[in-house]
N, C-alpha and C positions, 0 to 999 in steps of 0.2 A: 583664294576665298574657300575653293571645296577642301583645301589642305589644313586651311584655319578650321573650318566644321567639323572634322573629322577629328583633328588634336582636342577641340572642345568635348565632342561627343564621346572619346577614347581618354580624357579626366575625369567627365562625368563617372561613366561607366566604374574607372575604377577607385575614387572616391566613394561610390556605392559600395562597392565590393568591401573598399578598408573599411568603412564608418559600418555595413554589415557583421562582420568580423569581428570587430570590436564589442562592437553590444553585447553580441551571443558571448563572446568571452566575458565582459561585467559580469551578465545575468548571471552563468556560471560561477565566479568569484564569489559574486553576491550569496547563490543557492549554497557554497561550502562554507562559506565563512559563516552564515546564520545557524547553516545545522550540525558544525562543529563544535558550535558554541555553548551547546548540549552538555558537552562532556566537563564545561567549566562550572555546570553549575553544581549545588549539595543535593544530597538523597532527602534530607528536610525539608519540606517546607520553609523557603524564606524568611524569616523572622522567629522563625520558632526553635525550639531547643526540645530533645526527649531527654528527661530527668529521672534518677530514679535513688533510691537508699546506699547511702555510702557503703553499707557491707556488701553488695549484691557485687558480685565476680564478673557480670557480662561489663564488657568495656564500650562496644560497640554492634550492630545488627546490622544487616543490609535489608533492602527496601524491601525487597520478600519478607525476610521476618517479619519484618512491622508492619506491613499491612496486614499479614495471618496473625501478629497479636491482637491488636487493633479491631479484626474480623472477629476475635474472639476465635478461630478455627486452630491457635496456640494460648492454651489456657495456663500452662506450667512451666518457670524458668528452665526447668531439667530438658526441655525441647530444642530450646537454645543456646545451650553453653550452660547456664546456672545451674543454682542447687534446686533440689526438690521442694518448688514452694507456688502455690498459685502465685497465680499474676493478677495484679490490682489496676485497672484501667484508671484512667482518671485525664481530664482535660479539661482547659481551663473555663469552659461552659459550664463545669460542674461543682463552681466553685460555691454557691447558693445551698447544694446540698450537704455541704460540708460543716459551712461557715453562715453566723446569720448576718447581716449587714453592717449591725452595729461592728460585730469583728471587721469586718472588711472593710468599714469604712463609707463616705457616700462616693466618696470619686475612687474606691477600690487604693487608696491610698496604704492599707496592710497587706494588700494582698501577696507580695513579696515572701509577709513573714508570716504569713497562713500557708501558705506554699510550701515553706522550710518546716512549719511543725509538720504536715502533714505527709511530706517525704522521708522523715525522720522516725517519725511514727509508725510506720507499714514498710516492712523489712520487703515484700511481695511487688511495691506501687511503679509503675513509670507511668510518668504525666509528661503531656502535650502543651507546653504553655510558653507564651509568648518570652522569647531573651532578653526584654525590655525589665519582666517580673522577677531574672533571677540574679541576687546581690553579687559583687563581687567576692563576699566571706562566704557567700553559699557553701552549706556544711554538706549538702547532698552530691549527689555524681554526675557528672554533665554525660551522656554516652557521645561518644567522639562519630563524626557527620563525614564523611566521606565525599565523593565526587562520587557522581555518575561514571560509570564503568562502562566499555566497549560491550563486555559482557552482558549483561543485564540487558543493554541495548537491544543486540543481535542477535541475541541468543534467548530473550525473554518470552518466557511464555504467555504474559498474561500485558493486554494493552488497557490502563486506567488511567489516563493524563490527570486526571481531576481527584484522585486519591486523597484523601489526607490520613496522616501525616506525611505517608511517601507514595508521590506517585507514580508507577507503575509505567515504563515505556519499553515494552517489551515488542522485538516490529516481527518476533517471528508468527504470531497470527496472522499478520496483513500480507507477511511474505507470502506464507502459504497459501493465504486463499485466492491473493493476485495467480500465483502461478498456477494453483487446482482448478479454478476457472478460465484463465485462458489456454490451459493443455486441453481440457474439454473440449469447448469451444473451436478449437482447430478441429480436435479429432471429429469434429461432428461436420465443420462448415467444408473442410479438403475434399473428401468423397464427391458430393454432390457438384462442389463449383469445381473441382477437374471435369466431372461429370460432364457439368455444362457447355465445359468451357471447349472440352471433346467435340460436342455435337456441335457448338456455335462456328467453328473453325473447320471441323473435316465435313461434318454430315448436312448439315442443314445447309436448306437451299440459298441463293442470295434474301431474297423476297423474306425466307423467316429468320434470317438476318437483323433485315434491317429492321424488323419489329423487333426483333427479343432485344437486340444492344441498348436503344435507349431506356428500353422501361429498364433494362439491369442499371445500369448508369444515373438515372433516374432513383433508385432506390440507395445510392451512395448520397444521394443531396437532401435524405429526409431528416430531419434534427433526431437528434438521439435520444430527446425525454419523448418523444411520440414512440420509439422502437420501445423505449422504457414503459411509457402508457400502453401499449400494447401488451407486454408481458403481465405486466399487474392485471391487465383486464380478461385476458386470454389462457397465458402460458398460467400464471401461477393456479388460477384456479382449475384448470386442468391435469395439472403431476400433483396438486392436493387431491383430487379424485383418483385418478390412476394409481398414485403409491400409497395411499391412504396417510397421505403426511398431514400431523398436526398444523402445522404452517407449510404454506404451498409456498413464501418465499427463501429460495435455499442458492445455494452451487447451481443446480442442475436448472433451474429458471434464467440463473444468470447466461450459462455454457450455452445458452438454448440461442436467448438474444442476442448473446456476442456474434453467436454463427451465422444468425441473419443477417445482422452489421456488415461480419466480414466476407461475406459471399458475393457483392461485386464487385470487391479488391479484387479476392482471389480470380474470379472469372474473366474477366476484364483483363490481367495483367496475362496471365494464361494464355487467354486467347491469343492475346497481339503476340508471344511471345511464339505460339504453334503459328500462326498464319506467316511467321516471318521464314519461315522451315521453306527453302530453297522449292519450285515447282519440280527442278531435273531430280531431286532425291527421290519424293513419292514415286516420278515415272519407274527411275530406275528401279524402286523397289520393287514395283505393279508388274513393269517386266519381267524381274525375274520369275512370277508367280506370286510371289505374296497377296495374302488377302489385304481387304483394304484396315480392317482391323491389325494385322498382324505391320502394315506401315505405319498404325499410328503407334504401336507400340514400341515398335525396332528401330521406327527411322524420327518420325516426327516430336517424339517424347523427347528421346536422349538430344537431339537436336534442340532442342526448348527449355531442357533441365533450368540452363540458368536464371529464363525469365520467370519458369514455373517456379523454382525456388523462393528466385524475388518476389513473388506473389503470395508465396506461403508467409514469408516476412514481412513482409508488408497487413497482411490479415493479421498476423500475432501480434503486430505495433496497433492499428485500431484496437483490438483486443484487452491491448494490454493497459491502453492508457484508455480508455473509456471510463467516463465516471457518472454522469447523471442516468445511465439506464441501468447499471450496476448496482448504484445506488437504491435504486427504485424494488430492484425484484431479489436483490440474494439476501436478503432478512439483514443486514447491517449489523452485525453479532460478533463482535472483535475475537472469535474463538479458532481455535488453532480444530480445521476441518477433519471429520474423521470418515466422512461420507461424501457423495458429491451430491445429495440429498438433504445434507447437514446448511445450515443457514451459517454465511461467512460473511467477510470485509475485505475488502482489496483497498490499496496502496490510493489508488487516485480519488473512490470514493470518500476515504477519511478524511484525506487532505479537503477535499471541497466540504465536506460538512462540517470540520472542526475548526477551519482559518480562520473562518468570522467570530467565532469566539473564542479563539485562543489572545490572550493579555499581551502583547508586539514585545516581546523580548526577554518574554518569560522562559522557562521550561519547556511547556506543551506549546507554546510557538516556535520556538527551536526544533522539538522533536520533529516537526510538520514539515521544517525543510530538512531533515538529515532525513524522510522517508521519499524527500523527493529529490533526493543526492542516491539514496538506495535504486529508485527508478530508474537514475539517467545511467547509472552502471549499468543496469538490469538490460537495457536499451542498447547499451553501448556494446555488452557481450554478444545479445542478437545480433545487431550487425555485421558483427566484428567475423561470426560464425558463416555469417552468410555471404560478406566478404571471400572469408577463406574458401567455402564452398566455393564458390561460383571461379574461384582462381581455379581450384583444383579440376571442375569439369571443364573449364575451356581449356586446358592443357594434355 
């Protein structure tokens, strides 16, 4: 019977383990396959076409151009490839200006062939209008529509999902402020939670002990839109008076909060990783003469590296994936940071505030999971580093 129990509880167990295993690999599948799906889509707008005067030379733009002509910030084909001639906006909203109804028809029934005089007519025009309105004899130039590029992607400077006519998914703002904000953030939260984590393990008594552990531990179980309410109510208005910043929320609001967050990862993992530091090591250190400082330094540190390590990685992972207090205090500003003062967007915040309204299979829903395909790398090189590390000191 205990041999039957045991073969039952030893299925169980690893039936868990397969059907665990499994998931995380779907989910993964799931996250590449949605946010590769990216790359299959056009730099156009779905349905729509950029037209323009059969003389005009430019054949095709990429998504940068078009949104600076469009911005009106490129006023002259000579910018892009063409000849020296303004550029005539025009989209198919603007068809009332043009044309009076009776041209156009009541159900827009000419609008086809209002379309064609008016691209024929304006050697200068590209129009935005729907590929439903342009004939198959169309005398005008269709500009040729590309795929989304790895390029433009990775390397994009500017993040506008919602753009028209080309939208904009450019993840090196959200790279940089994810990683400007959480480098911060360590550099500010490691000092102090070694700090602590020093006295909680070598110097402090049992008795102050056993108080400091739970409230630190205790401050790992508070939800993270209160850490976030906190900054908005405290930190931001605070570095807005101190640095005389127009908007108190920036980088340096976020780096603030992250380092609360991660201060009893870090402390915590620290500690237990110094308390496991052998008792005969301190002695023999203390016998030799060393001070009791110069054994945490020489003997209890290097002894602990690996857990300390773990602990610094472990603080960069809350860090990094943090999103509704991030959300809350770094000004949500998709801009590529030039200050840690500067108001930014990180990686986790986007995704949470732009999934519910991104269209399930669109573009900018595609892009939301190839930014959380960029994460799980992001993640994975951490570990991966910290892995190596911790090979290298225990050897």
């Amino acid at each position: 019977m205990k041999k039957i129990l045991e073969k039952i509880v030893t299925g169980i167990i690893t039936c868990s383990g397969f059907l665990t295993s499994v998931i995380i690999l779907l989910i993964v599948l799931f996250l590449f396959s949605e946010g590769f799906g990216l790359f299959s889509q056009k730099t156009i707008e779905d349905g729509y076409v950029l037209v323009v005067n059969k003389d005009n030379p430019v054949d095709e733009l990429n998504a940068k151009q078009i949104k600076e002509i469009f911005d009106e910030d490129v006023t002259n084909w000579k910018d892009v490839g063409g000849k020296n001639e303004k550029i005539m906006l025009f989209r198919f909203d603007d068809m009332q200006k043009y044309f009076t109804e009776e041209q156009l028809g009541k159900n827009y029934e000419n609008a086809s062939q209002c379309i064609e005089i008016l691209i024929n007519k304006n050697d200068g025009i590209i129009a935005f209008v729907p590929e439903s309105f342009i004939n198959k004899d169309f005398t005008g130039k269709k500009l040729e529509d590309h795929r989304i590029s790895g390029s433009e992607v990775f390397f994009g400077g500017e993040w506008f999902p919602t753009a028209t006519p080309a939208p904009q998914f450019g993840f090196m703002p959200l790279i940089l402020g994810t990683v400007w904000v959480t480098v911060f953030a360590i550099l500010f939260a490691l000092p102090f939670g070694l700090a602590v984590s020093i006295y909680m393990s070598e110097v402090a008594s049992e008795k102050m002990r056993k108080i400091l552990k739970p409230v630190i531990e205790l401050l790992n179980g508070i939800p993270s839109v209160v850490y976030g309410f906190f900054g908005l109510i405290v930190v931001v208005p605070l570095l807005q008076d101190v640095f005389g910043l127009p908007v108190g929320e920036s980088g340096l609001a976020g780096a603030l909060v992250l380092a609360i967050m991660a201060l009893p990862t870090i402390i915590t993992v620290s500690q237990d990783a110094m308390l496991n530091c052998p008792r005969s090591q301190r002695e023999a250190s203390l016998a030799l003469g060393a001070s009791r400082w110069q054994t945490i330094y020489k003997v209890v540190m290097p002894y602990s590296i690996s857990g300390i390590t773990s602990a610094i990685v472990l603080g960069i992972g809350r860090a990094f994936g943090e999103t509704m207090a991030v959300l809350m205090v770094t000004g949500n500003a998709a801009v590529i940071p030039l200050s840690i003062t500067d108001p930014l967007r990180t990686i986790p915040a986007t995704i949470a505030a732009e999934l519910g309204e991104a269209p399930a299979g669109g573009p900018h829903y595609q892009s939301l999971f190839l930014l959380g395909v960029v994460l799980f790398f992001i993640t994975l090189i951490i570990n991966s580093s910290v892995e190596y590390i911790s090979a290298k000191n225990k050897k």
